[in-house]
N, C-alpha and C positions, 0 to 999 in steps of 0.2 A: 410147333416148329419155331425155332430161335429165327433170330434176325440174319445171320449167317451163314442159317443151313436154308431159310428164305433167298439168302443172294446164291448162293452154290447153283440152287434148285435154278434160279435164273439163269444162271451162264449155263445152265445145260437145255435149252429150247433146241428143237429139230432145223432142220434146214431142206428145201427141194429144192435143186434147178424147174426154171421151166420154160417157157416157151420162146427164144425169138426171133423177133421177128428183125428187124436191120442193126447197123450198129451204133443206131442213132435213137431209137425205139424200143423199147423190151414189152410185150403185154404178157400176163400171166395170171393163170387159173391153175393152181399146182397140183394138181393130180391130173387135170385135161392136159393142160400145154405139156408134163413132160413126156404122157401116153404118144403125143402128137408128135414129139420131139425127141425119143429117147438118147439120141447119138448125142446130148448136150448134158446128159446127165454126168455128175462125177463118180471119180471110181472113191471118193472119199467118204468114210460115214458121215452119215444123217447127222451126228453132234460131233460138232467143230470144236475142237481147242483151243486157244492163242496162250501166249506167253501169259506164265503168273494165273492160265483160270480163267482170265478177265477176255468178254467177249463185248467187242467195241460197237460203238452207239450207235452204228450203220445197220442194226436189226441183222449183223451178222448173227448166223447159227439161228436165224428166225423167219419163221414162212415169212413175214411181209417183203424179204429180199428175193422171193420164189421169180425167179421170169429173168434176174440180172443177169447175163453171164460172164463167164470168169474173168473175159476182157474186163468187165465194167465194175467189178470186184475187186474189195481188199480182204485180201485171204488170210492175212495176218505173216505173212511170211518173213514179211520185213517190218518187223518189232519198229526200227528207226523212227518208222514211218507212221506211228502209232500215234494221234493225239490223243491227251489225260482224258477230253471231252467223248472222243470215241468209244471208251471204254464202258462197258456196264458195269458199275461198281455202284457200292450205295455210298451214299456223301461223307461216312466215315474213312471207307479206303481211301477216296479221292483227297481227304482232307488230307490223312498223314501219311498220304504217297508225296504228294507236294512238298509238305514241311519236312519230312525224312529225307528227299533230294535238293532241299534247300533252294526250289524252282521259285517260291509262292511270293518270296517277296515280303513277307506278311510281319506284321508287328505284334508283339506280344500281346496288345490288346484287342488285333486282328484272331489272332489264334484262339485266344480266350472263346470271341466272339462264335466259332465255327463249334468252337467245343459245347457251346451253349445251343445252337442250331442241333447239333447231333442228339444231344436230350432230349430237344423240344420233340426231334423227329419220331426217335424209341417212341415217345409218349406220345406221342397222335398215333403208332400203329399199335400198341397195348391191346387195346380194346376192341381191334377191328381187326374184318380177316387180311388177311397176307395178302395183298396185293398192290402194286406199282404203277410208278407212271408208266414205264416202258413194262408191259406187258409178258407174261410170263406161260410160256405154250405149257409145260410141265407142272404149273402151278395151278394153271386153266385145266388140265385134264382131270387131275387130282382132284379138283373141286367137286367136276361135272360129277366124278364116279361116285365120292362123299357123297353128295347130295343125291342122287339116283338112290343112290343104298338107304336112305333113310325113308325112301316109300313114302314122302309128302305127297298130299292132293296137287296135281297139278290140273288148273284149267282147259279145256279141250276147247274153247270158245274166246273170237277175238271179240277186243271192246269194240263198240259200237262206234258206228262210221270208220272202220277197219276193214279193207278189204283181203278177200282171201289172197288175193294176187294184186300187183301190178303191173299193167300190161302193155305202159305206153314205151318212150322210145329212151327215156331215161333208164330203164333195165337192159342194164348191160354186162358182160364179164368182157374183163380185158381181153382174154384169146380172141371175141372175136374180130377185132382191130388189126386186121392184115397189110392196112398201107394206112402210111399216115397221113395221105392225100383224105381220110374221109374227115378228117376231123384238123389238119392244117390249112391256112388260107395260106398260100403263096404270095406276096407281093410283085409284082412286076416290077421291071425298070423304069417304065413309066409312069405304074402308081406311084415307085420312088420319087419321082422329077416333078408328082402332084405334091405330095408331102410335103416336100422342100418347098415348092413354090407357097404354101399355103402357110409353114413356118416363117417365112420372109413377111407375107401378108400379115401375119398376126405381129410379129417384130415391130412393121414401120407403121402400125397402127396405134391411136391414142391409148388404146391396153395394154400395150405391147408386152409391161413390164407386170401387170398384173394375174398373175396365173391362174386367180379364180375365175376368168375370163375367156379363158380357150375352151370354147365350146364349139358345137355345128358352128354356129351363123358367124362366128370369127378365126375357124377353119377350115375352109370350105375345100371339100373332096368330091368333086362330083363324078367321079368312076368311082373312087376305091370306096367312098361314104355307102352308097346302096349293098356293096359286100358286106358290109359292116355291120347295117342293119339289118340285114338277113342273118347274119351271124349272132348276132342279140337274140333273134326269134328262134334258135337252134338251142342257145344257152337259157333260156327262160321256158322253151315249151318242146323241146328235142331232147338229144342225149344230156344236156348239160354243161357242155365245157368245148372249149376250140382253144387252138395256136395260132396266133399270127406271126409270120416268119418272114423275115427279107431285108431288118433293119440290119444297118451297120452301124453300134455304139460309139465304134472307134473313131466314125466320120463328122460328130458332132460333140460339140461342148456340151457340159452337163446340162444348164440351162437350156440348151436346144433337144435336149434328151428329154427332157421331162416335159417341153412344152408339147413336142411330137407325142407322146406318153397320153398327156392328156385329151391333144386334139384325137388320136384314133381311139381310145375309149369312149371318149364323148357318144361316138356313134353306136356304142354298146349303151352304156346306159349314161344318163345327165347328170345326174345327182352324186356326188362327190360325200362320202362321210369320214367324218374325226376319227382319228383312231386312239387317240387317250384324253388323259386330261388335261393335256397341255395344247391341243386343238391340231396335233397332228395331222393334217390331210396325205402327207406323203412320208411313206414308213421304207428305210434300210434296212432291209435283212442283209444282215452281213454279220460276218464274228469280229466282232472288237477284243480280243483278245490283246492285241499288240497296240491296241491306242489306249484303253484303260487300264490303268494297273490293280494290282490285288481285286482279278475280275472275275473270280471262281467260280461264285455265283450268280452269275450272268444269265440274264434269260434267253428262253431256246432262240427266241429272231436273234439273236447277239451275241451266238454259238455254235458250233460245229457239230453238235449234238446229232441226233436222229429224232423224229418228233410223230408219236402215234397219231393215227387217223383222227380227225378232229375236224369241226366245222369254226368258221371263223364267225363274226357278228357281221351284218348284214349283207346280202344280196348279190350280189356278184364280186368277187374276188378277182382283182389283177393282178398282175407279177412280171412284173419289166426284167430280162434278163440283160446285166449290164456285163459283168464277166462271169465265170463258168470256175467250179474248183478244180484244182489237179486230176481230182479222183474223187468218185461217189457223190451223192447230195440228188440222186435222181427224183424228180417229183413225182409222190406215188398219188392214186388216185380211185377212189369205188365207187360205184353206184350205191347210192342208199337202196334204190328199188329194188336192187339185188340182193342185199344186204338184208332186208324189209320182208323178201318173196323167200325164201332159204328158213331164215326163220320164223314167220309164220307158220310154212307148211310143216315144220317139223316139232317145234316149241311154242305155239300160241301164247302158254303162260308168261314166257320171258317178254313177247309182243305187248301184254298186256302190262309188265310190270315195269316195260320203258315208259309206258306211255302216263305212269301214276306220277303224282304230283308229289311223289315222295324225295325223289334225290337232293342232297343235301350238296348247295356249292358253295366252298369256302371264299369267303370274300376278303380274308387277309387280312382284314382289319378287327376280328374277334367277334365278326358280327357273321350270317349264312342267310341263305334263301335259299327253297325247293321250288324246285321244278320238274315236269318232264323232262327227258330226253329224243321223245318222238312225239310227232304233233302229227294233225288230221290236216292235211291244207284242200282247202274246196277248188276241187276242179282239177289237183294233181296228186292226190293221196299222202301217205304219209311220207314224212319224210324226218331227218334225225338233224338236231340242234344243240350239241354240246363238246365240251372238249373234257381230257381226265383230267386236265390239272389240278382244276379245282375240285376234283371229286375227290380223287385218291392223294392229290399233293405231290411233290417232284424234287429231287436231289436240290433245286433249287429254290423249291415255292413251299415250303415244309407245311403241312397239313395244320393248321391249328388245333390243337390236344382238346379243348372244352368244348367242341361243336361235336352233333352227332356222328357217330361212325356207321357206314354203310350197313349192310346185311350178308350175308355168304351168299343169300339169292342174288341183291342187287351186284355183287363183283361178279360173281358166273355171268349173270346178263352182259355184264359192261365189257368183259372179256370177248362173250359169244360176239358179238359185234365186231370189235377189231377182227380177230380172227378170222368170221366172216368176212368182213370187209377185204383182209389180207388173200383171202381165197381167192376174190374176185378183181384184185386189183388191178391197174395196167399202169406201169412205172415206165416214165418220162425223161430222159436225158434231154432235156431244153439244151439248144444254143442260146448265142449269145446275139441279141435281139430280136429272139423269142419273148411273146406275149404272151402268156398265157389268162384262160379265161373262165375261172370256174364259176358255176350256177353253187352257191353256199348253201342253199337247202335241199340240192338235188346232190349233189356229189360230194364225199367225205375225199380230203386229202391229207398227204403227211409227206416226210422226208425220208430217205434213209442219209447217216452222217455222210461228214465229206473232210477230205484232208485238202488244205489249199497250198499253192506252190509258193518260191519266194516271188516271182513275177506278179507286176499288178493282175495282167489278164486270168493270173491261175486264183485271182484272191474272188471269190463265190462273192454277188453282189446283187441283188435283186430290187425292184422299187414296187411297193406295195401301195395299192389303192383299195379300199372300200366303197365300192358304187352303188348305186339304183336307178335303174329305169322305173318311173312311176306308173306309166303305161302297162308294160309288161310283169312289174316284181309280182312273187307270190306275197299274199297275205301274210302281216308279221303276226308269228307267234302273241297269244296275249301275254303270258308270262315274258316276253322279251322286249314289249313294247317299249320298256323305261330305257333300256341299252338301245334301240333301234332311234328312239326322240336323241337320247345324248349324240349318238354319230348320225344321222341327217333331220335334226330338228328343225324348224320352219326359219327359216331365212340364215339359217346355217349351211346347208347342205353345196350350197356351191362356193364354201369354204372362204367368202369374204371376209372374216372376221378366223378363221384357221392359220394356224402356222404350217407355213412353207419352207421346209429343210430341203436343198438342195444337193447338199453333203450331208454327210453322217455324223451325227450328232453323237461329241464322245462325251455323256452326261454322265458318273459313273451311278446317279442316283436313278433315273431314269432305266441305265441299260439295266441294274441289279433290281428293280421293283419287280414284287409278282400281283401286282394289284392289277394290270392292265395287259397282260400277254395273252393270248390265246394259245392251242393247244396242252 
């Protein structure tokens, strides 16, 4: 299959409505929730169109958007409306859609440069099977059938320390989240007037100024703090993940945004980790499009993109909602256990061949390491540790050509997973002083794209932390132990020697690197 009848084959993935539930909340399981819900179903087929062929980065035309509904959908109606980054193209359309409309800005030795990337690109997938960062339902089934029909041995038996199930409360499918009272903390008006009070306190104190400082004993919350850490024991040994809800962004300077930021995570977990190599402790996901120029290739936190299920590097994962997009950008979200129990009982062999020490991750620098994708963790099972970028490589992070290429087993596997995981998802419309909280070894998450408005409030902005509770974390991966030392190594992790951005950092080297991005 060429490289072009490979993207076709892409913009034609399937689509379900499925279940919801408010219009603040979507959860969906796409065959249960539309069963549940048929009056939300469209009269439109299953494979969606948009202008030009080209189906936009929002996992339109793709089960992981299953549960949105149409309110919370871009249907593609209005082209206008279209960002370059929404669209599923491979980086060669994108490249001379831009230079053809004269958008890019780009200099002739900018141009040179993409024509050169597109080479590089052909030539990392040469040798390797047909398969993308954003995921491909038509290319996944094709596989499955291929490979069924070749009648290979497949193992009936999981690896050892593999259970046949998991049983605890982390096994979840989105449908069945009916309020979102079970899994958001509300804040009161009183906790608010603690917050505040406790921000003051931390202000006119000799740390005032230094942010690796707000913690418990220099924030002190003595109602909302015990909710908090009940909330930590739900995210480390429960389903995995909560909301806190009740802040107003609007009502505080950014510094005061991030100091509140940090005082109520505190109470989740203490341990504060880097997130590159420039000692990042507090990361902007936001699209820089309009603050850096010739930003084509801009990585996904740095874009409006759409971003497949993927686990970040360590332990609990924050995400400050500071404003909200026009449209789309909902945070999707699966249980691995679900993910983990679906394919065990049906595929043991794929089970077994996440968990081999074969996968090859590009590290961008011409150099790889293998590892599993699914690890044994003592006392809470397995659970799933990786992101495709580095696997498969991305319109943006281009696969390195000399490093080994996958297998058609390992892409089925890696497919079967999103998929599954998309089956089981339950997708998140956050407001805006929303907190969200995911457990990073229990719970896979990802985006669908987002268009943002001219208004600051409509411009998509989140603050992202890497935490650990030491008490409560599960056991790090051995293979991952060297990334887990880099972001919370010993007298690092409370970020005194860490840089603290405030605002958003328009680096154009930084936002365009794929050596440091996850998903």
């Amino acid at each position: 299959m060429s490289e072009r009848d490979a993207i076709k084959d892409q913009r034609a993935s399937q689509s379900t409505r499925g279940h919801s539930l408010t219009s603040e909340m979507i959860a969906s399981n796409n065959s249960q929730a539309s069963q549940q819900n048929p009056q939300r179903r469209s009269n439109k087929p299953d494979t969606t169109t948009f202008k030009d062929e080209n189906v936009r980065r929002g996992f339109q035309g793709h089960p992981v958007m299953a549960g949105v509904p149409s309110a919370h959908r871009m249907d593609g109606d209005n082209p206008q409306e279209q960002s370059d980054m929404f669209r599923m193209t491979s980086l060669e359309d994108r490249m001379n859609d831009r230079n053809s409309q004269g958008r890019s800005g780009m200099s002739g030795s900018a141009s040179s440069d993409n024509q050169t990337a597109i080479q590089n690109s052909r030539a990392a997938m040469r040798d390797g099977p047909n398969i993308e960062w954003i995921p491909s339902q038509g290319t996944y089934e094709a596989r499955v059938r291929d490979l069924a029909a070749q009648g290979l041995p497949r193992s009936k038996d999981l690896p050892a320390d593999f259970p046949k199930r998991i049983t605890s409360a982390r096994a979840w499918t989105g449908c069945e989240f009916t309020k979102e009272t079970s899994f958001v903390l509300q804040i009161s008006a009183e906790e608010v007037r603690e917050i505040e009070k406790a921000l003051k306190s931390f202000k006119d104190s000799q740390s005032g100024k230094d942010l690796a400082t707000v913690i418990k004993h220099t924030f002190p919350l003595p109602l909302l703090g015990k909710k908090l850490q009940e909330m930590s024991k739900t995210i480390h040994s429960g389903r995995g993940f909560a909301v806190i809800r009740g802040l107003n962004p609007e009502k505080y300077s950014r510094i005061d945004n991030v100091i509140i930021y940090l005082g109520l995570t505190s109470y989740i977990a203490e341990i504060r980790g880097r997130q590159d190599s420039t000692s990042s402790m507090l990361l902007h996901v936001k699209d820089m499009s309009d603050s850096v120029q010739n930003a084509d290739m801009r990585q996904s936190p740095y874009a409006n993109c759409a971003q497949p299920f993927h686990n970040d590097i360590g332990n609990v994962l924050a995400m400050y909602v500071l404003n909200t997009p026009k449209e789309g950008g909902e945070s999707l979200l699966a249980s691995g256990a679900a993910v983990y129990n679906e394919i065990a009982a049906t595929r043991p062999d794929v089970i077994k061949l996440l968990a081999e020490d074969s996968w090859v991750f590009d590290k961008h620098d011409g150099s790889y390491q293998t590892r599993p994708l699914l690890f044994p963790f003592r006392n809470h099972g397995p659970g799933f540790c990786y992101s495709r970028r580095p696997i498969t490589g991305s319109p943006t992070s281009l696969r390195t050509a000399s490093i080994p290429r996958m297998t058609e087993s390992q892409a089925e596997a890696l497919d079967m997973v999103h998929f599954t995981a998309a089956k089981h998802q339950l997708a998140l419309r956050l407001r805006e002083g929303d907190i969200q909280l995911i457990n990073n070894l229990a719970v896979m998450h990802g985006r669908n794209g987002f268009a943002n408005g001219p208004a600051e409030h409509q411009q998509r902005h989140l603050l992202r932390l890497w935490l650990r509770n030491e008490e409560l974390a599960w056991e790090t991966p051995g293979p991952m132990k060297g990334e887990w030392e880099m972001a919370y190594g010993t007298g690092k992790g409370q970020g005194k020697e860490g840089r603290w951005d405030t605002e958003p950092v328009c680096d154009r080297e930084r936002i365009l690197s794929c050596k440091e991005v996850c998903a």
